[in-house]
Each structure stands twice: as structure tokens, then as C-alpha cells.
N, C-alpha and C positions, 0 to 999 in steps of 0.2 A: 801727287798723282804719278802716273807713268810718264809722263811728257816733262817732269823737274827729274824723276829719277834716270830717266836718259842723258839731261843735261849733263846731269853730275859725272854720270860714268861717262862720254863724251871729254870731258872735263879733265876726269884723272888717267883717261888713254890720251890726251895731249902732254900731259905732264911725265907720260912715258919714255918722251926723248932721254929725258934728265934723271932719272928713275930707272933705268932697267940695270938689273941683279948681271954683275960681270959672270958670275958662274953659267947662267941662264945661257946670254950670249955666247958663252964659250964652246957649252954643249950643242946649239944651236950650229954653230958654225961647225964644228966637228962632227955632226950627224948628215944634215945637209947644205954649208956652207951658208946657213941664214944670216943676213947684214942685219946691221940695227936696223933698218928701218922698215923689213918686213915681219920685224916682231910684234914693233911699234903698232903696224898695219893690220896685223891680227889681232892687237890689243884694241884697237879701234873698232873692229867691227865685233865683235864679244857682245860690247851693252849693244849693239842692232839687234845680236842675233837673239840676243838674252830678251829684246822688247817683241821680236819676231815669237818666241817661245812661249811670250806671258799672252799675246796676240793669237797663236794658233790653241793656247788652253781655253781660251775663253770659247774659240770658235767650237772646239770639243765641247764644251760644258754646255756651249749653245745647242747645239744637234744630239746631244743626250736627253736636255730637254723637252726639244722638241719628241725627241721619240718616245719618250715616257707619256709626252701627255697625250699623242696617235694611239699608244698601249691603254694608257687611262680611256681616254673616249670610247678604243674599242671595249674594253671591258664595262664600260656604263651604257656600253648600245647591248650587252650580253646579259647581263643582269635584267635592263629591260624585257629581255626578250625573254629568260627563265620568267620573269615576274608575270610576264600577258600568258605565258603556258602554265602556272601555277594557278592563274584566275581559272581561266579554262579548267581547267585539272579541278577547281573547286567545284566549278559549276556543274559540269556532266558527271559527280560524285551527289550535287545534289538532285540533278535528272534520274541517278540511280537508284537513291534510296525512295524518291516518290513513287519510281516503277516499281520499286519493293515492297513498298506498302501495300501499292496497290494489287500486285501480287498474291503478298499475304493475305491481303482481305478478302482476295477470289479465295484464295485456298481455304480459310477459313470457313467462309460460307459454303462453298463444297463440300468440304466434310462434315460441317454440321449439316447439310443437307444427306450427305449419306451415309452418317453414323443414325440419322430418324430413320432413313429409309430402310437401314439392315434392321432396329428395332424394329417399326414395323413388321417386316417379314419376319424375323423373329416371332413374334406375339400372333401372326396370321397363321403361322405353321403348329404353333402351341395349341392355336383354336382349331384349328383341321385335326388335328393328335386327337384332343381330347374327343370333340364332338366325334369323329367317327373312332373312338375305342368303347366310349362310355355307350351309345345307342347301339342296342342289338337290332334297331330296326332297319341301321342303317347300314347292314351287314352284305346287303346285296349292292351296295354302290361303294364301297370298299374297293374297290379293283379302280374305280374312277376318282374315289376321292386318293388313292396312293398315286396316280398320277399325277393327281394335283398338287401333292405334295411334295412328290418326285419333281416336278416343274418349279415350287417353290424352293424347294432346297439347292435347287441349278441358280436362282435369282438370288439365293443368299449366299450363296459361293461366289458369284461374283462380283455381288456389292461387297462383300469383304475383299475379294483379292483388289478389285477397283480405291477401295479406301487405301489398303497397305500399299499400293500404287502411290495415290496421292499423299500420304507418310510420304515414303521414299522420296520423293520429287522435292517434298517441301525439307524435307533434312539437306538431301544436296542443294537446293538456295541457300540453304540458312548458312551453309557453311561456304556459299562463295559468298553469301552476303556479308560473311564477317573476314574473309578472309582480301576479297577486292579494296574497301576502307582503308587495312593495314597497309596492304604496298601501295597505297597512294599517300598513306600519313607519312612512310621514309621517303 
């Protein structure tokens, strides 16, 4: 462990009295007048500082730790949090499509109620045409059945424009209907 590897070096900076390199000392003394025994002194404290070193890595390694796993936590509190707005995200995509249905179903019944309604007036105008072309006796109510005609063909002018209306409206659903899904599926 660290506390025998101390020793050791402890150990071989006492055995330094007897051991130091005469060139060592010589430069020493010649740079700044250093004695043996403040060589010796700095050879001593070396294995502290070297245990001080292997001591303040740990404490790093410690407080890295630590802040990866405040990083880790905060990013498993974000993921949560993506996770509860992706439910959401599914659910009011499924609130969508059942308003879309149900939507659709109006629409569809609409227009099949006013695609009967233009045939009808269709077939009513057909039978006012004919009945007053073919009787010459009904030649003096001609001015009033062309009225009526004239009123009818104002009714089929607008159950048609009213249908391509309701076309139109159901094209532009259909196309945010398929287009809203997509930018929620990326």
C-alpha cells in the first residue's frame, strides 16, 4: 500500500547522508551554496510530497466522479422528462386522429347528403323541362313554371358550389391530417 511505499522511500532519503553523488553536491554548492544536509532535506521530503501527489489524485478522481454522476442523474432526470412529453405527444396525436375520424364522418355524411340533394334537384328540374315543353296546355303557366325553374337552378348552383366547398375543406384536412402524424413521428 501507500503507507509501506512511504516507508521505503522514508528509508532510502535516510540512507542519503551516505549516498549522495559528490558531482550533485558540487553543483549544488556552486549554484547556491547548498550543504549536504539540505540536499539530504529535500531528498526527505520528495516521498511526502510524492504521497501528497498520489493523495491530491485520488481527491481529483474523487470530485470527477462525483460530477459525472450530478451529469449522469441530471441527464436521467431529462430523458424522464423527454419520456412523460413523448407519452403526452402520443396521447393528444391519439385525441387527434379520433377528432379526425370523427370529422371525416361528418364530412362524409354531408356530402352524401348533398350529392342526393343536388340529384334530386337535378331530376326536379328534368321534370319541370319536360312537363312544361311536352304539354301545350301548359303553355299559359310557362312564364311561372320558368320561374320555378329559374329558382330551382339558383338551388342547384348552390348545392354544387356548397359540395365543392365541402371537397375543399376535406382536401385541406386530409392533408394536415397526414401531414401533423409525420412531424410528430421525427
Amino acid at each position: 500500500g501507500v503507507g509501506g511505499g512511504a516507508t521505503t522511500a522514508y528509508m532510502v532519503a535516510e540512507q542519503c547522508y551516505d549516498h549522495v553523488d559528490e558531482e550533485e553536491i558540487a553543483a549544488g554548492q556552486a549554484q547556491e551554496e547548498t550543504t549536504y544536509k539540505e540536499i539530504c532535506a529535500e531528498r526527505k521530503r520528495q516521498p511526502e510530497d510524492d504521497l501528497h501527489g498520489v493523495m491530491n489524485v485520488g481527491e481529483k478522481l474523487s470530485i470527477k466522479i462525483d460530477q459525472m454522476t450530478a451529469k449522469s442523474e441530471q441527464l436521467w432526470e431529462e430523458v424522464a422528462s423527454l419520456q412523460r412529453s413523448l407519452v403526452n405527444l402520443v396521447e393528444a396525436q391519439a385525441e387527434m386522429d379520433r377528432l379526425w375520424q370523427q370529422e371525416y364522418e361528418a364530412h362524409v355524411s354531408s356530402k352524401a347528403g348533398m350529392e342526393k340533394g343536388l340529384a334530386g334537384m337535378k331530376m326536379a328540374l328534368q321534370a319541370l323541362r319536360d312537363y312544361y315543353a311536352k304539354d301545350v296546355a301548359h303553355e299559359s303557366a310557362k312564364g311561372v313554371g320558368g320561374n320555378i325553374i329559374g329558382l330551382l337552378q339558383v338551388v342547384e348552383s348552390d348545392f354544387s358550389k356548397d359540395l365543392a366547398e365541402i371537397e375543399s375543406v376535406e382536401e385541406t384536412a386530409a392533408i394536415a391530417d397526414d401531414k401533423e402524424p409525420k412531424e410528430n413521428s421525427i
